[in-house]
C-alpha positions as CSV (number, residue, x, y, z in Angstrom):
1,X,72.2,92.2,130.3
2,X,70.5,91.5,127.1
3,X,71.9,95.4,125.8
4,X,75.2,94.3,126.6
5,X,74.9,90.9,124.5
6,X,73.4,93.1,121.5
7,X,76.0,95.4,122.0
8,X,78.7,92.5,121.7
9,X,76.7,90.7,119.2
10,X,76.2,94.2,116.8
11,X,80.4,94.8,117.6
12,X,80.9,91.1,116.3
13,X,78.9,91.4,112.8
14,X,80.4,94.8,112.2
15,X,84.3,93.5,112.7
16,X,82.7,90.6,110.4
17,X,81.6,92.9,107.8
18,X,84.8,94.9,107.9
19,X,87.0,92.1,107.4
20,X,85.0,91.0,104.4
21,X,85.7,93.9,102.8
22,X,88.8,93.5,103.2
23,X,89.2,90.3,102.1
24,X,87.4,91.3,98.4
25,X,90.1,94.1,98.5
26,X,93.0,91.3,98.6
27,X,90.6,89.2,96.2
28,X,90.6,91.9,93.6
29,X,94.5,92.8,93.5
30,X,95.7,89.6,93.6
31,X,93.1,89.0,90.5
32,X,94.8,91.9,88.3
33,X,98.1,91.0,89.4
34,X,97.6,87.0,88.0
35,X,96.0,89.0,84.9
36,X,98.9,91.6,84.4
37,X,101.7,88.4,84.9
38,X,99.6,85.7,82.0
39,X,99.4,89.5,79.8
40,X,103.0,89.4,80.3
41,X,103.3,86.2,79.4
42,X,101.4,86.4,76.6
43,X,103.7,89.2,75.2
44,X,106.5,87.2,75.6
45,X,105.6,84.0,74.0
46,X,103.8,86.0,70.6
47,X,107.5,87.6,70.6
48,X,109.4,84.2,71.0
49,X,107.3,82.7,68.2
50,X,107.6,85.9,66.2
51,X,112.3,85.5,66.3
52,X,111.4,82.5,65.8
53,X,109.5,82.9,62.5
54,X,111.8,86.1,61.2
55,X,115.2,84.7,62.0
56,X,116.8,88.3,62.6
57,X,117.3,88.8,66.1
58,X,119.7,92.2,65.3
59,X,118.1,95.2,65.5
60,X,119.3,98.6,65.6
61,X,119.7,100.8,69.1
62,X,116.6,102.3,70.1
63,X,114.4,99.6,67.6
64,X,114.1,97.0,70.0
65,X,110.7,97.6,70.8
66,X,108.7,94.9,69.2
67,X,104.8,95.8,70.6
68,X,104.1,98.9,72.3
69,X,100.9,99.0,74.7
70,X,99.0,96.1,72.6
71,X,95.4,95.1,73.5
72,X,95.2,92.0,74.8
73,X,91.6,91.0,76.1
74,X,91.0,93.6,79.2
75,X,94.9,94.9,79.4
76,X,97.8,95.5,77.3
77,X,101.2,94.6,76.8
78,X,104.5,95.8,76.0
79,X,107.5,94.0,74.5
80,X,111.1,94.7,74.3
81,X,114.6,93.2,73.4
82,X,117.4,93.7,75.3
83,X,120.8,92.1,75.3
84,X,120.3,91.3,71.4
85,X,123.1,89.4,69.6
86,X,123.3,86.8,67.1
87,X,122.7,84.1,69.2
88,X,121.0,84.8,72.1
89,X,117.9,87.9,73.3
90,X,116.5,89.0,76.4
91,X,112.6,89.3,76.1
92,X,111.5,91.7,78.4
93,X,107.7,91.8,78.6
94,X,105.0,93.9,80.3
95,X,101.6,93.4,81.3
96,X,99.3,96.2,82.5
97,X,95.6,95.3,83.8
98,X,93.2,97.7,85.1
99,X,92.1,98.0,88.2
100,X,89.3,100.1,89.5
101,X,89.4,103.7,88.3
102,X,93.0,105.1,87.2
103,X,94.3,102.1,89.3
104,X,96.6,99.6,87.1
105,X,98.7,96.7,88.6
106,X,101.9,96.2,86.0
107,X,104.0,92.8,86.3
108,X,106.9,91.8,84.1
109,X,108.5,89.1,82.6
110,X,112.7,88.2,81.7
111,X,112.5,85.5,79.2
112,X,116.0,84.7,77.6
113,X,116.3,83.0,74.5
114,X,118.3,81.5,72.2
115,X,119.2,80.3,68.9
């Protein structure tokens, strides 16, 4: 009797363990994607402030991009335009945060603005 409730009892706490591993798993992606969305963000807004400072929104095919893998606190981002005219861009931003090894988690942000 009291090897079968050790038994049970040893089953329980590894089941425990197991999902607590887990659990830090979920923890640590959901942490690089919220960091790899605000690094997206951030590359967006520096990029709105920027059109907003130069005034030039044209830009010739294939010189859209405006920052290529920058260092941002522990990722990078990457910012093109798309859909450029006089009036009106698309901001198409991309933030990359490492994750353990090799392992990166990428998000990306549409931000259309205009004149």
């Amino acid at each position: 009797m009291v090897m079968m409730f050790l038994i049970i009892i040893s089953l329980m706490g590894i089941g425990l363990l197991s999902m607590a591993g887990m659990e830090l798993e979920l923890y640590k992606r959901t942490e690089a994607s919220r960091q790899a969305f605000f690094l997206a963000e951030a590359g967006a807004q520096r990029t709105q402030a920027l059109l907003a400072v130069e005034g030039d929104w044209e830009t010739s095919p294939g010189a859209n991009v405006v920052f290529s893998e920058e260092s941002f606190q522990d990722g990078t981002y990457t910012v093109h335009l798309e859909n450029v005219s006089a009036g009106e861009a698309t901001i198409v931003a991309e933030g990359t945060y490492p994750r353990t090894g090799t392992l990166r988690t990428t998000r990306r942000v549409r931000l259309v603005v205009e004149r």
